[in-house]
VEXLORO-677787 format. One line per 5 residues: number of its first residue (from 0); their letters; for each residue y, x, z of C-alpha. Coordinates in nm, 2 decimals, padded with zeros to 4 digits. Layout:
N
NUM	a	Y/X/Z ~ ...
//
This chain:
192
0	xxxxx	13.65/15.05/07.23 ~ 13.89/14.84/06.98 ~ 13.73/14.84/06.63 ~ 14.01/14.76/06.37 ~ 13.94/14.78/05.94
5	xxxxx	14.29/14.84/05.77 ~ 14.08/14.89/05.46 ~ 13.88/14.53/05.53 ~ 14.22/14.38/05.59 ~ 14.41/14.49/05.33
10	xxxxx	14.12/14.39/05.05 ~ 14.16/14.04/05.19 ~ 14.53/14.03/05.24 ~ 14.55/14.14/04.92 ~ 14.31/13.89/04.74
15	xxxxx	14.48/13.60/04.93 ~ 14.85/13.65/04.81 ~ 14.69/13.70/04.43 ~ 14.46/13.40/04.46 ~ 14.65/13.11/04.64
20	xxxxx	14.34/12.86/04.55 ~ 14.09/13.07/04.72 ~ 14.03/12.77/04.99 ~ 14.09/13.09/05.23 ~ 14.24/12.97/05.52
25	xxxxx	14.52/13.11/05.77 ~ 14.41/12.98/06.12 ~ 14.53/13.07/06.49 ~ 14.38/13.07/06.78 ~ 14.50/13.09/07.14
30	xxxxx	14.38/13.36/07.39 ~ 14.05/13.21/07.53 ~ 13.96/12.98/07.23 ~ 13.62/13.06/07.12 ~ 13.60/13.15/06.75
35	xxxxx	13.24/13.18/06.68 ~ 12.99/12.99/06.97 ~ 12.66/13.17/07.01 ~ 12.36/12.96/06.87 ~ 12.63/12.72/06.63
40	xxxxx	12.59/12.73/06.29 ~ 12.86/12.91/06.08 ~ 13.04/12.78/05.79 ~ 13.31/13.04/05.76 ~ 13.34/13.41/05.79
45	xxxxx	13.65/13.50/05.98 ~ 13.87/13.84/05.91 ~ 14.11/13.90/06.15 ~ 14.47/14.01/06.05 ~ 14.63/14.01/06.41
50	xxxxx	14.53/13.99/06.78 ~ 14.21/14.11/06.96 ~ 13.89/13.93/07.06 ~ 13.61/13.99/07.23 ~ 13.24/14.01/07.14
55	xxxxx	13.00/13.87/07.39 ~ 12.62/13.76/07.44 ~ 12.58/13.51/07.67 ~ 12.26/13.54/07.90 ~ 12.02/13.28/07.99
60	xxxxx	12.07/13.42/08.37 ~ 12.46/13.31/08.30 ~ 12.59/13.63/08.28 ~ 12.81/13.74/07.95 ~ 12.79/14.12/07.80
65	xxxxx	13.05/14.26/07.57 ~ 12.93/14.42/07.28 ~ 13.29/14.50/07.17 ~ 13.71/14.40/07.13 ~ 13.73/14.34/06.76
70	xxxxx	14.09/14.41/06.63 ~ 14.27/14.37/06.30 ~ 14.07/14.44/05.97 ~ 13.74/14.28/06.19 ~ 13.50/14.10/06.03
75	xxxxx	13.35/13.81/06.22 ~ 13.00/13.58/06.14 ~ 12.88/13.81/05.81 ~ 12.56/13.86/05.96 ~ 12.51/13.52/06.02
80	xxxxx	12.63/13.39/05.73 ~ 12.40/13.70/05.52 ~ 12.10/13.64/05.71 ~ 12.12/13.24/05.71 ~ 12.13/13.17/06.06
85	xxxxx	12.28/13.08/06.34 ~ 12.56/13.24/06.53 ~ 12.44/13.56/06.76 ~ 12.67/13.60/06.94 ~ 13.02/13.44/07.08
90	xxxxx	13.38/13.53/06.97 ~ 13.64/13.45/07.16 ~ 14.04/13.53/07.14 ~ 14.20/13.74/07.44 ~ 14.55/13.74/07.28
95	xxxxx	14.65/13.49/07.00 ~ 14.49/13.58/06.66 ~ 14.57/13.48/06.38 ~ 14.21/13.50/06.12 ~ 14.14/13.47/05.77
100	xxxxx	13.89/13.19/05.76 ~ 13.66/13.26/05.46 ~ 13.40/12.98/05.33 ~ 13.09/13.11/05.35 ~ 13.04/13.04/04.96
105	xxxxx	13.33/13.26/04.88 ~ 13.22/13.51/05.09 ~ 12.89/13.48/04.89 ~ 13.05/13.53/04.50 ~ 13.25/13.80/04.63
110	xxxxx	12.91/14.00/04.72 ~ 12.75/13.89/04.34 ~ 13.09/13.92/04.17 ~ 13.37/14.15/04.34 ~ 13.24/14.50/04.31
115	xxxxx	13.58/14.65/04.52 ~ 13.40/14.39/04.79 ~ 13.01/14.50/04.78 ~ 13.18/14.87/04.84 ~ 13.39/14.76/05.12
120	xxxxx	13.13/14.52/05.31 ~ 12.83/14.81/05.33 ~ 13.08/15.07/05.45 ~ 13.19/14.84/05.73 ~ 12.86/14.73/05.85
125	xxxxx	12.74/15.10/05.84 ~ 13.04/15.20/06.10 ~ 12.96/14.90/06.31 ~ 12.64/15.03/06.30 ~ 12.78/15.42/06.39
130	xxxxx	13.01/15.25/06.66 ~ 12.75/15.11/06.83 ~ 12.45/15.34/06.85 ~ 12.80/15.57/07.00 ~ 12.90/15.37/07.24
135	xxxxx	12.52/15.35/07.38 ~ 12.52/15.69/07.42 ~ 12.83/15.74/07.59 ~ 12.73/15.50/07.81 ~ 12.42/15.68/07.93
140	xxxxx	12.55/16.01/07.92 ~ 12.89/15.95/08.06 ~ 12.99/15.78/08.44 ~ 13.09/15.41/08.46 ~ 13.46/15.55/08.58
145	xxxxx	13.47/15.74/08.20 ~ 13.40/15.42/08.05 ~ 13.66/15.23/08.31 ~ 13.93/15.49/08.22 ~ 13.88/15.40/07.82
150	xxxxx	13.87/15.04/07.89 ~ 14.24/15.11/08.13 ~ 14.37/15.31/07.83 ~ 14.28/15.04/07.60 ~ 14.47/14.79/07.81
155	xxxxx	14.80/14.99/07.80 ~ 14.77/15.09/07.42 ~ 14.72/14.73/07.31 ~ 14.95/14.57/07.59 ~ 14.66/14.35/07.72
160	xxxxx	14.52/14.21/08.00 ~ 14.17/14.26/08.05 ~ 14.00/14.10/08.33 ~ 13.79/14.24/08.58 ~ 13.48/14.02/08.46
165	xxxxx	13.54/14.13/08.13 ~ 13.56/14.51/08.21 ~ 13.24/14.46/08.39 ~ 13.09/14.28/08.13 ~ 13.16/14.55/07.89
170	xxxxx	13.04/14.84/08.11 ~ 12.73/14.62/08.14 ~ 12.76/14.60/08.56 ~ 12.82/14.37/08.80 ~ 13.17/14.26/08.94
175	xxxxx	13.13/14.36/09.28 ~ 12.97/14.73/09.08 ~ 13.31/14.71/08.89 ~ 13.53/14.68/09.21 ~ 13.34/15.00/09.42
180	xxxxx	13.38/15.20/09.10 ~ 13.77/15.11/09.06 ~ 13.84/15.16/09.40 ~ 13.66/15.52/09.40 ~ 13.87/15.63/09.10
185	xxxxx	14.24/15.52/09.25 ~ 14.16/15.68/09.55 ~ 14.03/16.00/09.36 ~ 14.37/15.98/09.12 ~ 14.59/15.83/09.38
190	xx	14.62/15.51/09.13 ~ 14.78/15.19/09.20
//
């Protein structure tokens, strides 16, 4: 549900307090400000060291689906900036967030240079990897109100607010699909 990389972050956190002419940057962003834009070309990879995000491809019918809420220790624009293209995908903060903002040429001499690097950056694309193909299968195996009562539980844990678009979004239905389904579990659970 929220992926987080204390191992990611502390690599970086650690490198930028040794290195202070890394041209690593510290930015913030408020909730809603789009980090990455799908289709843009990207200049920096972005490590995130507070807040939560979301993850989302935009449609050509105009409708946005949630791949996943990236949390601390997330690593934002690699593939992009790896395979030399443009930006798949959007990235956008839901609470503030505070990144770090790594050139993409850094990012590149730490791959042919930084050995603690090329061990951490394989492990964390092979969970994303793990993380995902997971979360397909729970999603075909288990009922939309499983998947609504993780996405309430995140909310709580993380003292969020999710909206109902982006709950939907996530679940991969349809607003009016996401309001039947809510409404059917408070009235099994008595919610409010």
């Amino acid at each position: 549900m929220l992926r987080t990389n204390l191992e990611f972050l502390s690599f970086i956190e650690q490198f930028y307090s040794e290195n202070a002419d890394s041209n690593i940057l510290q930015k913030t962003f408020k909730p809603g400000h789009k980090i990455i834009q799908q289709g843009e070309t990207i200049t920096y990879v972005y490590l995130i060291k507070d807040g939560i995000t979301k993850c989302f491809i935009s449609e050509e019918n105009g409708k946005d689906y949630i791949i996943e809420f990236l949390g601390k220790g997330e690593v934002m624009g690699e593939l992009e900036a790896l395979k030399k293209i443009n930006c798949l995908c959007n990235v956008e903060a839901i609470s503030e967030v505070m990144v770090y903002a790594i050139p993409d040429y850094r990012f590149f001499e730490w791959i042919e240079k930084n050995t603690a690097f090329t061990k951490i950056l394989p492990q964390e694309l092979s969970i994303r990897i793990i993380q995902t193909s997971t979360r397909a299968s729970y999603q075909q195996l288990y009922t939309l109100e499983f998947g609504l009562l993780k996405l309430l539980q995140l909310q709580r844990e993380a003292q969020i607010t999710i909206s109902k678009e982006d709950m939907a979004a996530y679940l991969g239905i349809s607003v009016r699909s996401f309001n039947r389904t809510l409404k059917a579990l408070m009235e099994r659970n008595n919610m409010q």
